[in-house]
C-alpha positions in Angstrom: 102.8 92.2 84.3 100.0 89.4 85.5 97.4 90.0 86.6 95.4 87.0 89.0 91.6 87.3 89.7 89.7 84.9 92.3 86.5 84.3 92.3 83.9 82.2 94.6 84.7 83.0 98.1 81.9 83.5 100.3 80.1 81.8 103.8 78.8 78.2 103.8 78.3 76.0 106.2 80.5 73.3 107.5 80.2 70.3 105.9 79.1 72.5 102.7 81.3 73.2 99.4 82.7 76.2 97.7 84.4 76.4 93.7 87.0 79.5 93.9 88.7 80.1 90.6 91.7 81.9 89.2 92.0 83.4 86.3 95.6 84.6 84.8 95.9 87.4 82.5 98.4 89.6 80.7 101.7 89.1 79.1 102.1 85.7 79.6 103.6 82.8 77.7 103.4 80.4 80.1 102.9 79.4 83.5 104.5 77.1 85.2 102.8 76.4 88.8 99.9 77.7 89.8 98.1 77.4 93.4 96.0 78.0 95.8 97.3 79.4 99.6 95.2 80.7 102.5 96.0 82.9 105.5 93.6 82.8 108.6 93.9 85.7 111.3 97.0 85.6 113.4 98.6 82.9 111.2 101.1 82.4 108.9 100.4 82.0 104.8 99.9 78.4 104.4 100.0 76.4 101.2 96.7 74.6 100.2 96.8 72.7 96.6 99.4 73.5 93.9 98.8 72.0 90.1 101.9 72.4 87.5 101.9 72.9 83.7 102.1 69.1 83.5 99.3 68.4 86.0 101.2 67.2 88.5 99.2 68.3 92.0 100.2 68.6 95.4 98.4 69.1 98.3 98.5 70.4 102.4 97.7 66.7 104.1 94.7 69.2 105.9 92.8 69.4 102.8 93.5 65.9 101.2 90.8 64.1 100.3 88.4 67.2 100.3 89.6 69.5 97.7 90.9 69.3 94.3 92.5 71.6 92.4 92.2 71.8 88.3 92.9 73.8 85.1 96.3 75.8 84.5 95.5 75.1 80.2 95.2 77.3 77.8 92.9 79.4 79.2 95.5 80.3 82.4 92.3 79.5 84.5 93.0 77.2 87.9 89.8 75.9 90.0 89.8 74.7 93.7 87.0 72.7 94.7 86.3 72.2 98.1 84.4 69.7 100.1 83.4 68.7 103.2 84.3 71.9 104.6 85.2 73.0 108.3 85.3 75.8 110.8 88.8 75.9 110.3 89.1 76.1 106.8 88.1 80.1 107.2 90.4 82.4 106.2 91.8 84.0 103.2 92.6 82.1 99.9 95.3 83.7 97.6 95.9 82.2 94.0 99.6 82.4 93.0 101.6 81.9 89.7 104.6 81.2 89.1 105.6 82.5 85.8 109.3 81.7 84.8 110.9 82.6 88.2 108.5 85.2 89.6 105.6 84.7 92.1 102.3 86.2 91.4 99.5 86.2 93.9 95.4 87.5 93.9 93.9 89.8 95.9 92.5 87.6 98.3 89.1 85.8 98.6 87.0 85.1 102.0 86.3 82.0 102.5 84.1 81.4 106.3 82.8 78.4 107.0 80.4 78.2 110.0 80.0 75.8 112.7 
């Protein structure tokens, strides 16, 4: 079993930043991708930043430039910093691992930026 806790959510104002972390734990010997999605009300899951085991990163063209995402060593821990944020980057950020072929994700963190 994995286990994946976020941290950091909360409300900030646009143009304001937020940290949200993840933190993997239980049997695993390795992770290959971990990420970062987010799901606002009446939309559909939507990928935000993705880092792999060899640091390779990838990110939705709506956050380029604003948020980074970091970690997935040793300590199974993944960081998204965000920047510059909008209005409409509210909604619900899910970490997710992918550990050999099976998909993980968090509970779910708020994230509401205001206008």
């Amino acid at each position: 079993q994995v286990q994946l806790v976020e941290s950091g959510g909360g409300l900030v104002q646009a143009g304001g930043s937020l940290r949200l972390s993840c933190a993997a734990s239980g049997r695993i010997f390795s992770i290959n991708v971990m990420g970062w999605y987010r799901q606002a009300p009446g939309k559909q899951r939507e990928l935000v930043a993705t880092v792999t085991s060899w640091g390779s990163t990838n990110y939705a063209d709506s956050v380029k430039g604003r948020f980074t995402i970091s970690g997935l060593n040793a300590k199974k821990t993944v960081y998204l910093e965000m920047n510059s944020l909008k209005p409409e980057d509210t909604a619900v950020y899910y970490c997710n691992a992918v550990v050999v072929s099976n998909n993980y994700w968090g509970q779910g963190t708020q994230v509401t930026v205001s206008s």
